[in-house]
N, CA, C, O and CB atoms as a CASP TS submission, in Angstrom:
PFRMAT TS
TARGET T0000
AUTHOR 0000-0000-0000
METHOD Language model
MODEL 1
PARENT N/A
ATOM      1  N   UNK     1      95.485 101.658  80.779  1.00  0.00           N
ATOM      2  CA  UNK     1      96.620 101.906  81.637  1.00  0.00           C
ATOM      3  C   UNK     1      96.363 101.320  83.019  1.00  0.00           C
ATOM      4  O   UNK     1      95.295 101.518  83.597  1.00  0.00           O
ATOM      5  CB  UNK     1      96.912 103.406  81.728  1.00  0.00           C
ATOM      6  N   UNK     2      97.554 100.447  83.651  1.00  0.00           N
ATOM      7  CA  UNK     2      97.021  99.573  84.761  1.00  0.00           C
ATOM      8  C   UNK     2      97.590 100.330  85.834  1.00  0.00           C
ATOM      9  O   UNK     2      98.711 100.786  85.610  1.00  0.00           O
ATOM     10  CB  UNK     2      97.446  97.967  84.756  1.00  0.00           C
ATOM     11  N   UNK     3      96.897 100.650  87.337  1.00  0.00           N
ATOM     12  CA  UNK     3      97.221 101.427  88.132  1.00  0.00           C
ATOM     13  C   UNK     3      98.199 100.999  89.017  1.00  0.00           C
ATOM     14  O   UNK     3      98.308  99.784  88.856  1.00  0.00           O
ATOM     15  CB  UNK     3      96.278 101.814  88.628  1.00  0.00           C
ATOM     16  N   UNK     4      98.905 101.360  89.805  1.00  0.00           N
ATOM     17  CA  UNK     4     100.412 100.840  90.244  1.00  0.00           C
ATOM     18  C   UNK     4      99.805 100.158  91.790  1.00  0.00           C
ATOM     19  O   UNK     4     100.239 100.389  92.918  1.00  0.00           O
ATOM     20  CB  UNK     4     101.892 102.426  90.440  1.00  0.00           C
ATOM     21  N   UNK     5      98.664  99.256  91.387  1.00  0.00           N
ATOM     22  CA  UNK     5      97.827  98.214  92.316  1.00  0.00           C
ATOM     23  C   UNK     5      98.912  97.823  93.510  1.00  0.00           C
ATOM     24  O   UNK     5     100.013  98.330  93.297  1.00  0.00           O
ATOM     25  CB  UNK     5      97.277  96.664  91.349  1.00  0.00           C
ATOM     26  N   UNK     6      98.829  96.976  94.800  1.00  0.00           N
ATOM     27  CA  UNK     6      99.876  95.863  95.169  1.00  0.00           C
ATOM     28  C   UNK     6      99.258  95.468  96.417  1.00  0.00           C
ATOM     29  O   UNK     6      98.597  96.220  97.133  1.00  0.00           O
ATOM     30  CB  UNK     6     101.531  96.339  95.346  1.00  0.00           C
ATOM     31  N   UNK     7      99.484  94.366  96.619  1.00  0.00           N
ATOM     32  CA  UNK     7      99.405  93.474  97.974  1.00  0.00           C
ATOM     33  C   UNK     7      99.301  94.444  98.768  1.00  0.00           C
ATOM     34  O   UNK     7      99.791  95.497  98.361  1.00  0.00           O
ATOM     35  CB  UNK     7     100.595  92.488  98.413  1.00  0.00           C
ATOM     36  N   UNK     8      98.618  94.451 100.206  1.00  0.00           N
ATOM     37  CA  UNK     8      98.494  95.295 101.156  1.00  0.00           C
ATOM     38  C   UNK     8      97.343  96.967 100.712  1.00  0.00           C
ATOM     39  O   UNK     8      96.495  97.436 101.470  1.00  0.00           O
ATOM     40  CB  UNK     8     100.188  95.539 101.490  1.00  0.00           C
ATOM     41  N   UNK     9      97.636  97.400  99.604  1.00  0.00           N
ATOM     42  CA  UNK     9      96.737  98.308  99.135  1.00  0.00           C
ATOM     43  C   UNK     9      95.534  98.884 100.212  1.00  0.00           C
ATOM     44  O   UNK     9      95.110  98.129 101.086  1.00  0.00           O
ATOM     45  CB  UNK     9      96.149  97.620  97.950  1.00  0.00           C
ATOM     46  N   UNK    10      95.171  99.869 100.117  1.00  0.00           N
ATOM     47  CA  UNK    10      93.640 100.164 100.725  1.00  0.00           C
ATOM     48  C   UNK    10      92.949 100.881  99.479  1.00  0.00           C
ATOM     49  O   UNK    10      93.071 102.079  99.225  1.00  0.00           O
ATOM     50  CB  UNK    10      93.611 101.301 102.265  1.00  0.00           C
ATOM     51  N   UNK    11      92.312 100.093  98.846  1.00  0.00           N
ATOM     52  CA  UNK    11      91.288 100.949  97.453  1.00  0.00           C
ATOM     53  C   UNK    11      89.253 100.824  97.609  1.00  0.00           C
ATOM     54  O   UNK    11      88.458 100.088  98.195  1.00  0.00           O
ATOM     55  CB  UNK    11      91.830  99.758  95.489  1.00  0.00           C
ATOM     56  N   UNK    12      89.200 101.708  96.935  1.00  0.00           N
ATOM     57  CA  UNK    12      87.617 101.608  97.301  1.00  0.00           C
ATOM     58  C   UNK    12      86.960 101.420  95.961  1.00  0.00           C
ATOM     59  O   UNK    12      87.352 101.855  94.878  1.00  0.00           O
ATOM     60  CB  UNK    12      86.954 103.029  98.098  1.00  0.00           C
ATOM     61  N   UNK    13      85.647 100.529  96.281  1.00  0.00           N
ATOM     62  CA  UNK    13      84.902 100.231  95.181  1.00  0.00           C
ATOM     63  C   UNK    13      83.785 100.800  95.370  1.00  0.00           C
ATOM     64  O   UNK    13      83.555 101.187  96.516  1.00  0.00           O
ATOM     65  CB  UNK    13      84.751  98.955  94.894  1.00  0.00           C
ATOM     66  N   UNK    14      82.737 101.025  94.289  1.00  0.00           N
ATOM     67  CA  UNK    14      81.658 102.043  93.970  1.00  0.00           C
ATOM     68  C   UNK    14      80.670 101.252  95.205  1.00  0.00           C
ATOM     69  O   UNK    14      80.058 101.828  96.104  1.00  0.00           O
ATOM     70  CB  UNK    14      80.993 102.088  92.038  1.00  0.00           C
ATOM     71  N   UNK    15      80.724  99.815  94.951  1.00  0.00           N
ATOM     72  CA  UNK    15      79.598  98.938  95.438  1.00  0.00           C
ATOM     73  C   UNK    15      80.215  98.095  96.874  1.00  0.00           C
ATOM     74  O   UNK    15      79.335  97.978  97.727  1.00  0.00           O
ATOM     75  CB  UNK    15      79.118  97.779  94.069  1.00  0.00           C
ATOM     76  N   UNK    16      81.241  97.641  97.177  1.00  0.00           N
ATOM     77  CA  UNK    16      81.504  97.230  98.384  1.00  0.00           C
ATOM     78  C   UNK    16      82.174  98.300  99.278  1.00  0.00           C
ATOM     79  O   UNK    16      82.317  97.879 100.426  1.00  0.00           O
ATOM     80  CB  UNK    16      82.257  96.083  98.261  1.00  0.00           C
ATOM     81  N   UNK    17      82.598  99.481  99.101  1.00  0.00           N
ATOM     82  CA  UNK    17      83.181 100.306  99.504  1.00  0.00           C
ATOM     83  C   UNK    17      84.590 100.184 100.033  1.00  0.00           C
ATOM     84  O   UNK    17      85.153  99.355  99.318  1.00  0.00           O
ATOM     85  CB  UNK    17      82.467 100.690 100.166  1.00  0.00           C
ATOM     86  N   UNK    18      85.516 100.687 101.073  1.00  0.00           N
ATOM     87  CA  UNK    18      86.967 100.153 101.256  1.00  0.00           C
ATOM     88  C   UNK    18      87.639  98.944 101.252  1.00  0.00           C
ATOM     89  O   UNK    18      86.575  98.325 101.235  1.00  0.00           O
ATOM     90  CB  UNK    18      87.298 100.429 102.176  1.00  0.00           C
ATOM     91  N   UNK    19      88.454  98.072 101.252  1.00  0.00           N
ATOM     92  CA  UNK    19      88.753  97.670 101.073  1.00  0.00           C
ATOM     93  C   UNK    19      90.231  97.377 101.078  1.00  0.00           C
ATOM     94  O   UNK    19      91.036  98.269 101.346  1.00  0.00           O
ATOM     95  CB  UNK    19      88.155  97.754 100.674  1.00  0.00           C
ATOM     96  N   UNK    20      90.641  96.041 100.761  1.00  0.00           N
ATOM     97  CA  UNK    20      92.236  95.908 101.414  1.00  0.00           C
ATOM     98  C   UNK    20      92.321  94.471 100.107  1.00  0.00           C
ATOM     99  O   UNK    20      91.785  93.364 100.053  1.00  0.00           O
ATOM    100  CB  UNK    20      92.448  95.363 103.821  1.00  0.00           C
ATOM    101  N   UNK    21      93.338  95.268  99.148  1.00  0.00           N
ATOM    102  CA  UNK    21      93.613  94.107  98.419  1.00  0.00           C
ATOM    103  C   UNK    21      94.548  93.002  98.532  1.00  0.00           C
ATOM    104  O   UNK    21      95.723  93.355  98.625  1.00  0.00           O
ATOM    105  CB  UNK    21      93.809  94.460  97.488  1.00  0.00           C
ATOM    106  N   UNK    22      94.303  91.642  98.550  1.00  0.00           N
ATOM    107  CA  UNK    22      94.680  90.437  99.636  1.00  0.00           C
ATOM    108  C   UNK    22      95.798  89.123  98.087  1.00  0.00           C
ATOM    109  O   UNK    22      96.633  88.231  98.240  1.00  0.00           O
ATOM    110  CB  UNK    22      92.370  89.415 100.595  1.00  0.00           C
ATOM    111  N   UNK    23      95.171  89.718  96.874  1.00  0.00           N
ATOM    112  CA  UNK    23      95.818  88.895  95.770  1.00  0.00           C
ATOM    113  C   UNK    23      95.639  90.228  94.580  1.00  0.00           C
ATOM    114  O   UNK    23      94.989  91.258  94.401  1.00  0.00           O
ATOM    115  CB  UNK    23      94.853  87.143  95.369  1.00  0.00           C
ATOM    116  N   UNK    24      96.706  89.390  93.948  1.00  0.00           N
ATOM    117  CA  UNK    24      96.822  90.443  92.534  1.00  0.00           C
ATOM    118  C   UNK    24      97.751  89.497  91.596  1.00  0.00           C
ATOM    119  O   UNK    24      98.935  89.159  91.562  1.00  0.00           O
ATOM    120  CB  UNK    24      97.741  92.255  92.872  1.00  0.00           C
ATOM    121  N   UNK    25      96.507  89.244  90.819  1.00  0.00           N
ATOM    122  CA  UNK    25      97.438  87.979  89.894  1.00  0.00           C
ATOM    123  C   UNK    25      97.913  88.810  88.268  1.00  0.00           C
ATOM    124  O   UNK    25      98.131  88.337  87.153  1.00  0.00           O
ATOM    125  CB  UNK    25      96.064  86.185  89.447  1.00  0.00           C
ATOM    126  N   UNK    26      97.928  90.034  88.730  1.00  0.00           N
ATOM    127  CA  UNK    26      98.651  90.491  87.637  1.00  0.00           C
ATOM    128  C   UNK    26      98.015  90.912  85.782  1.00  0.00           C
ATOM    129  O   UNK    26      98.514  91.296  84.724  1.00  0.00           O
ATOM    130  CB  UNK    26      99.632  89.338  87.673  1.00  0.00           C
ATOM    131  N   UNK    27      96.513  90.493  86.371  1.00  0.00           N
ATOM    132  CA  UNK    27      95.244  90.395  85.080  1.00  0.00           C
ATOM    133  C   UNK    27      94.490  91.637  84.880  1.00  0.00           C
ATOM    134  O   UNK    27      94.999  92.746  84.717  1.00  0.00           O
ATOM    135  CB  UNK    27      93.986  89.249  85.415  1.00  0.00           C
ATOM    136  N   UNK    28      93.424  91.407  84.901  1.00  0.00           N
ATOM    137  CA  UNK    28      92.333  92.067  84.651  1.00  0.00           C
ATOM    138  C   UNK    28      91.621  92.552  86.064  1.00  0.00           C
ATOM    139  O   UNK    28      91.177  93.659  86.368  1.00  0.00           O
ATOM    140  CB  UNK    28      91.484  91.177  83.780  1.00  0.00           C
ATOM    141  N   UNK    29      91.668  91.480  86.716  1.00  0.00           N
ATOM    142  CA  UNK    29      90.623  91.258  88.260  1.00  0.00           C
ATOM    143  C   UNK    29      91.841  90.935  89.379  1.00  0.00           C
ATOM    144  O   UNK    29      93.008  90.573  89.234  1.00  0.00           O
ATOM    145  CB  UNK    29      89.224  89.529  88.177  1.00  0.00           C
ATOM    146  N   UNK    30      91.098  91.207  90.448  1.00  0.00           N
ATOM    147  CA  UNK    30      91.904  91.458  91.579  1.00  0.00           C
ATOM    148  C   UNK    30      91.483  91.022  93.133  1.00  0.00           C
ATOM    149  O   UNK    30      90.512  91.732  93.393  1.00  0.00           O
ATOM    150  CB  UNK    30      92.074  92.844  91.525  1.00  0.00           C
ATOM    151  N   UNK    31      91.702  90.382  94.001  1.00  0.00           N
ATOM    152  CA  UNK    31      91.100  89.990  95.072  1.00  0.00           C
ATOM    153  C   UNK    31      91.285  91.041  96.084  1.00  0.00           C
ATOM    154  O   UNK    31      92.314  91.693  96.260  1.00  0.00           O
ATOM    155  CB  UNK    31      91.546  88.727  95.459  1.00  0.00           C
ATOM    156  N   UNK    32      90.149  91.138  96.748  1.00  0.00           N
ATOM    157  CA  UNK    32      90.173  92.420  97.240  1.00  0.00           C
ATOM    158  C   UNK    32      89.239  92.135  99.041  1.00  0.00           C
ATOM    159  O   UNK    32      88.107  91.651  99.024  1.00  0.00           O
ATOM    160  CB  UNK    32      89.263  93.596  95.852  1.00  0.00           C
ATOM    161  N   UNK    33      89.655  92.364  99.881  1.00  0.00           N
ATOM    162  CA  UNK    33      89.021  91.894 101.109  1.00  0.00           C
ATOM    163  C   UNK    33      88.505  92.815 101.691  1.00  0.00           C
ATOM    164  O   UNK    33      89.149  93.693 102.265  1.00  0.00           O
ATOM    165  CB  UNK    33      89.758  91.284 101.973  1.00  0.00           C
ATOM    166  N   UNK    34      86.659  92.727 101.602  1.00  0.00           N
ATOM    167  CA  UNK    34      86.000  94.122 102.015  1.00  0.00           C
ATOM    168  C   UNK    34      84.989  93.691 103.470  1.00  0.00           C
ATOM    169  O   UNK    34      84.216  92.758 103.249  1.00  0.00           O
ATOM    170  CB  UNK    34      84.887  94.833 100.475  1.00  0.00           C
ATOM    171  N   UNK    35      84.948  94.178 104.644  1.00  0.00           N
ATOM    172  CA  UNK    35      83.939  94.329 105.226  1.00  0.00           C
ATOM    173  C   UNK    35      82.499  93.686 104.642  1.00  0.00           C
ATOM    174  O   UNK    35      82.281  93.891 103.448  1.00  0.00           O
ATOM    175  CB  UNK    35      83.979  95.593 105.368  1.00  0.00           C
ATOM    176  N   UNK    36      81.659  93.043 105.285  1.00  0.00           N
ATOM    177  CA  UNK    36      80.442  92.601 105.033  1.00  0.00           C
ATOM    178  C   UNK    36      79.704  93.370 105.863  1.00  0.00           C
ATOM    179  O   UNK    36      79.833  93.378 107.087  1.00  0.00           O
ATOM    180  CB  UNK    36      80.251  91.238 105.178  1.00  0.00           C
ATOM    181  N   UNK    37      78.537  94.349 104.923  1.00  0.00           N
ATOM    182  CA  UNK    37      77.800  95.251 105.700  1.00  0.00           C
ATOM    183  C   UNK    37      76.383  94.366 105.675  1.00  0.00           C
ATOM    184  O   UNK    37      75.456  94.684 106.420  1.00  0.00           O
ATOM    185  CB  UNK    37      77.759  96.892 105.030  1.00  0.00           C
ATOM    186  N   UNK    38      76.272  93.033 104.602  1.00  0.00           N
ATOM    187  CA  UNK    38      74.837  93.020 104.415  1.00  0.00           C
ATOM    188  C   UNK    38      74.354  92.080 105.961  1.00  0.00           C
ATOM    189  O   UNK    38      74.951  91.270 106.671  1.00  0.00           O
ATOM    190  CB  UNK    38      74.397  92.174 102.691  1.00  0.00           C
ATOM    191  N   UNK    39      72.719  92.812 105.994  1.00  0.00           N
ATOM    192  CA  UNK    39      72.421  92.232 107.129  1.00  0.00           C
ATOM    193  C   UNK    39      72.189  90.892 107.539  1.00  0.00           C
ATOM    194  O   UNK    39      71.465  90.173 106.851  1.00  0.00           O
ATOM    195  CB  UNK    39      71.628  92.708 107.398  1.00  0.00           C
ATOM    196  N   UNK    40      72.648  90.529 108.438  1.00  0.00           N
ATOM    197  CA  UNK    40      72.214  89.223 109.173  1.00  0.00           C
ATOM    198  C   UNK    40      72.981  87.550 107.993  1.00  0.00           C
ATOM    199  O   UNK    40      72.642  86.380 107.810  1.00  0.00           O
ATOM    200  CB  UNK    40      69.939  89.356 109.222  1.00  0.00           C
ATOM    201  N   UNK    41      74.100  88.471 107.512  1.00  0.00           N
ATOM    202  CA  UNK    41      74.890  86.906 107.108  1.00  0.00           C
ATOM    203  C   UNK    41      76.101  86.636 107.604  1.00  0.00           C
ATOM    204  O   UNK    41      76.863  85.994 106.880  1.00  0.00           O
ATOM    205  CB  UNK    41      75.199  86.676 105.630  1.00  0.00           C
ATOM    206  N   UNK    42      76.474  86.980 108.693  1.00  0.00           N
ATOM    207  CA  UNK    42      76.952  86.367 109.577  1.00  0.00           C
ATOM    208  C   UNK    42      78.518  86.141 108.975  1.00  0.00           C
ATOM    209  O   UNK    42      79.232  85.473 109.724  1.00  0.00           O
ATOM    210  CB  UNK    42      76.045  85.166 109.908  1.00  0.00           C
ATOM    211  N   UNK    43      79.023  86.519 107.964  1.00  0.00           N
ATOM    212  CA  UNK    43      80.273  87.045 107.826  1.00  0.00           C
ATOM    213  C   UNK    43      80.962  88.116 107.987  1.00  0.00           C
ATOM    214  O   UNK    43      80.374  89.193 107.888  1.00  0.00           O
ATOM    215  CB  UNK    43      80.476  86.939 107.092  1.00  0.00           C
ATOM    216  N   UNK    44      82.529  88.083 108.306  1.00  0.00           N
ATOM    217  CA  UNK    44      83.033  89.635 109.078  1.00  0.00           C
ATOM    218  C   UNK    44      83.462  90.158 107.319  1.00  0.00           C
ATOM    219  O   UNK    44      83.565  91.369 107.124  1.00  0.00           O
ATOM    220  CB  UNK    44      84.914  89.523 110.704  1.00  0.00           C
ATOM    221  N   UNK    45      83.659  89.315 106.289  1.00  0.00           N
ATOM    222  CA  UNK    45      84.426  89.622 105.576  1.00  0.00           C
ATOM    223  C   UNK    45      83.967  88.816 104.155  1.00  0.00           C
ATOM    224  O   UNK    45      83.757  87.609 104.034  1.00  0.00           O
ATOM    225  CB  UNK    45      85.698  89.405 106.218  1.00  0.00           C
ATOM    226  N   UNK    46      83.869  90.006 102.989  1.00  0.00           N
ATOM    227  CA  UNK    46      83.818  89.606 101.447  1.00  0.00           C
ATOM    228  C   UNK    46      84.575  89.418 101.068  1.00  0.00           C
ATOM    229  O   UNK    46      85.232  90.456 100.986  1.00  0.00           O
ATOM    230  CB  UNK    46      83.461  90.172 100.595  1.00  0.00           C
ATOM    231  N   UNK    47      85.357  88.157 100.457  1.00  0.00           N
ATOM    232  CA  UNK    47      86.701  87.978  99.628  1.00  0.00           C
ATOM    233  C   UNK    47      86.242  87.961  98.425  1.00  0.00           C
ATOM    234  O   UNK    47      85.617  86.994  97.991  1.00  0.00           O
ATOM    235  CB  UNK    47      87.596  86.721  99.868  1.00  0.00           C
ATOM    236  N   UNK    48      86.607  89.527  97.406  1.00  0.00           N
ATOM    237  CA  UNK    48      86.050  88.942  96.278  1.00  0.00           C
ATOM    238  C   UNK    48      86.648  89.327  94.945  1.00  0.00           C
ATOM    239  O   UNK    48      87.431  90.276  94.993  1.00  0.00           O
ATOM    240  CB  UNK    48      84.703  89.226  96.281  1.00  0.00           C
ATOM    241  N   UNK    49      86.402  88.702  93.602  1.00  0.00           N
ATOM    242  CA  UNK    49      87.852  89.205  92.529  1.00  0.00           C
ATOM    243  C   UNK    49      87.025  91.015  91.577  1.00  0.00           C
ATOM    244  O   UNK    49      85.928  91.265  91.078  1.00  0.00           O
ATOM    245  CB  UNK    49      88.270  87.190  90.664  1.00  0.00           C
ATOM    246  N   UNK    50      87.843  91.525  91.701  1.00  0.00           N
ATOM    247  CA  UNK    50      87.216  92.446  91.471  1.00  0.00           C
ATOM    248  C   UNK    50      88.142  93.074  90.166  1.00  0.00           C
ATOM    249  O   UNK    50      89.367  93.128  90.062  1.00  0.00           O
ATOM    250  CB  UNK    50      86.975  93.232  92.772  1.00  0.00           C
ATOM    251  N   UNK    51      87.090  93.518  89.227  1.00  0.00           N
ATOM    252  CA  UNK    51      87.662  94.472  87.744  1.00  0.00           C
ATOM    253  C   UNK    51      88.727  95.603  88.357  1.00  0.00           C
ATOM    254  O   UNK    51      88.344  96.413  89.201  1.00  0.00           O
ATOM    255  CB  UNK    51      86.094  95.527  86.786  1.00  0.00           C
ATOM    256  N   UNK    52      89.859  95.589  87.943  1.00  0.00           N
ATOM    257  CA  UNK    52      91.135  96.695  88.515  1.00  0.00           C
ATOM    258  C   UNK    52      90.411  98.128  88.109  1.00  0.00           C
ATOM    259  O   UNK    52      90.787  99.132  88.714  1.00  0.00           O
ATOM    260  CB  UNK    52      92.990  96.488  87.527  1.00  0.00           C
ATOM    261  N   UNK    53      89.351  98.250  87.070  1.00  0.00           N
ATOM    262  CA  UNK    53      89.020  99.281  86.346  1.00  0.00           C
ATOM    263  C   UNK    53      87.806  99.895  87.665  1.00  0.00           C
ATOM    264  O   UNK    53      87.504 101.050  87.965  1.00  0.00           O
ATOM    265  CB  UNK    53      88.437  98.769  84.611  1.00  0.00           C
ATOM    266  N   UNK    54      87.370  98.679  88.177  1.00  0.00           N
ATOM    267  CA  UNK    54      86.817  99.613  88.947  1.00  0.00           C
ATOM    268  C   UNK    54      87.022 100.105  90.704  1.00  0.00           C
ATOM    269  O   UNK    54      86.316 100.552  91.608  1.00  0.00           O
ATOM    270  CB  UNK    54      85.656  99.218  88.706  1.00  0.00           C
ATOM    271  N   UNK    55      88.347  99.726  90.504  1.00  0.00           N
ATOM    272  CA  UNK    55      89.107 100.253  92.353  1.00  0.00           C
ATOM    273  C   UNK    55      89.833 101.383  91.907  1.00  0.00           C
ATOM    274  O   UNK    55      90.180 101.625  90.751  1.00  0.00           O
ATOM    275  CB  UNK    55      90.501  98.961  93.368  1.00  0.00           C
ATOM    276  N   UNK    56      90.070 102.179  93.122  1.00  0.00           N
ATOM    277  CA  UNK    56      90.905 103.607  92.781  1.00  0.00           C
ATOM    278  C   UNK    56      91.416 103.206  93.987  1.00  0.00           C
ATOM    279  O   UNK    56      91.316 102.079  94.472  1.00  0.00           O
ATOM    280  CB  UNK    56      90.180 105.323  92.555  1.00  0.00           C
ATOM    281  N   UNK    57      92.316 104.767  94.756  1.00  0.00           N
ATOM    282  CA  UNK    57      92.935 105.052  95.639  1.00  0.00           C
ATOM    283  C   UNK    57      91.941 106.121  96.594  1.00  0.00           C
ATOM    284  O   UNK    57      92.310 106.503  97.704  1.00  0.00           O
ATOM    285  CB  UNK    57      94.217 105.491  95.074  1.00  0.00           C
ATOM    286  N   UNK    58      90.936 106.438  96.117  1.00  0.00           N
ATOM    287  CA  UNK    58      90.234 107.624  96.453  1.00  0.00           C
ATOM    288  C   UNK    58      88.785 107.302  95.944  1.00  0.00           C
ATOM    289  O   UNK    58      88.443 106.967  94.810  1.00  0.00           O
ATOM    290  CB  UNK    58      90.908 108.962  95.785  1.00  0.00           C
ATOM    291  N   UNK    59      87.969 107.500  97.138  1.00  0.00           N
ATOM    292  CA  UNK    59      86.513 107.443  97.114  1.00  0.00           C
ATOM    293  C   UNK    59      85.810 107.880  95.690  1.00  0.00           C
ATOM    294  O   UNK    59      86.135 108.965  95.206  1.00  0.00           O
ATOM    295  CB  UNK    59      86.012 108.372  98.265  1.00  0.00           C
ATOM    296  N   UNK    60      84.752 106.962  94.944  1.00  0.00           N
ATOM    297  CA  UNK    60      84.490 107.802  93.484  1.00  0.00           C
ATOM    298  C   UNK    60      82.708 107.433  94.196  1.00  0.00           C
ATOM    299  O   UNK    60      82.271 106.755  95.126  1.00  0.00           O
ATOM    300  CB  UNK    60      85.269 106.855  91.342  1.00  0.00           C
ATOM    301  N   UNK    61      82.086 108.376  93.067  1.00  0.00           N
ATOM    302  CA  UNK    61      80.639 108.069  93.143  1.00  0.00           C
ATOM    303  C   UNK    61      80.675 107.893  91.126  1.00  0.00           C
ATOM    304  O   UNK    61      81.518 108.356  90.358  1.00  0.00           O
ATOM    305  CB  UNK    61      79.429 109.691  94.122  1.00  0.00           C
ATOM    306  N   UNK    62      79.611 107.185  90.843  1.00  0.00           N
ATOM    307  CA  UNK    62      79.256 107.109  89.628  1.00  0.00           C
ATOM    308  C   UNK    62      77.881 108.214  89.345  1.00  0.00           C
ATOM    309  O   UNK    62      77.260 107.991  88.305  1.00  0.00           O
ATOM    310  CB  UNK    62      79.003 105.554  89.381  1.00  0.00           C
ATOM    311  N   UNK    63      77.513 109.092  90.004  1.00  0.00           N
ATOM    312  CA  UNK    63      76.960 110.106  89.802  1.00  0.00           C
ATOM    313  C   UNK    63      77.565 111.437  88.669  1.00  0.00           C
ATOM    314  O   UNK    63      78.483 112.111  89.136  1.00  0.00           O
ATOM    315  CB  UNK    63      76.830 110.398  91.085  1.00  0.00           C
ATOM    316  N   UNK    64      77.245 111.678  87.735  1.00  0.00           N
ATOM    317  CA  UNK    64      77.733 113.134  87.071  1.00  0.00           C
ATOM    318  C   UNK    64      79.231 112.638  86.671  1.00  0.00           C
ATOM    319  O   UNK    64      80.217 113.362  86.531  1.00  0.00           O
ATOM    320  CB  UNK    64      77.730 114.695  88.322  1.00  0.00           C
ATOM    321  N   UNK    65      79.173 111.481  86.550  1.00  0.00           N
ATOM    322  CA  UNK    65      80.440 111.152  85.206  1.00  0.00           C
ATOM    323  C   UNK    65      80.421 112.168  83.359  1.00  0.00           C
ATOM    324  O   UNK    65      79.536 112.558  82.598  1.00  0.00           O
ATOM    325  CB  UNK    65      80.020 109.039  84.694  1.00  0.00           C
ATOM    326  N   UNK    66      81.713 112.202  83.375  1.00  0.00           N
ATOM    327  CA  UNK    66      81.731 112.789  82.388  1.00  0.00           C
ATOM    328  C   UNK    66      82.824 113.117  81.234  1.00  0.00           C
ATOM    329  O   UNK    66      83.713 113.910  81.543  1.00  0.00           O
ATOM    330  CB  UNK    66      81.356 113.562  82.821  1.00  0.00           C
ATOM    331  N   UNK    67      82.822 112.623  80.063  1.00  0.00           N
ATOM    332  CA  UNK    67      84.346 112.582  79.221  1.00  0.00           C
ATOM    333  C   UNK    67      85.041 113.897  79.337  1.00  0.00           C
ATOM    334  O   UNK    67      85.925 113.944  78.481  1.00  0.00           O
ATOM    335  CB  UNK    67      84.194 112.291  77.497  1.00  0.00           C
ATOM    336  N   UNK    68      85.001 114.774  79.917  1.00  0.00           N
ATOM    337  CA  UNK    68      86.004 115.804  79.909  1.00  0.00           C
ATOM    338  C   UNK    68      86.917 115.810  80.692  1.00  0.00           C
ATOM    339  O   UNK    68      87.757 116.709  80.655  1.00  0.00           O
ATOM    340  CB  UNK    68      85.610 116.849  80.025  1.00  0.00           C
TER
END
């Protein structure tokens, strides 16, 4: 089930954290424009295509997942 994604968005990922989705070609993956925290590379900004399965609307941890 595909989440009601769109241009402008603010979603967060497990591994780049917030984020602002910048393309959405309607697939699988999704371009998503996050802050660059890593040190000393000298970019303000990650442009990168990211699995829709793994952005939400709301902060997740992958800690104590569970099928129920």
């Amino acid at each position: 089930m595909r989440e009601n994604f769109k241009v402008g968005d603010k979603v967060y990922h497990f591994f780049y954290g917030w984020g602002e989705i910048i393309e959405d070609n309607r697939n699988i993956k999704m371009r998503v424009q996050f802050k660059d925290t890593r040190e000393g590379s000298g970019k303000k900004y990650l442009k990168e295509y990211v699995d829709i399965r793994l952005v939400s609307f709301t902060e997740y941890t992958l800690n104590g997942l569970t099928q129920k």
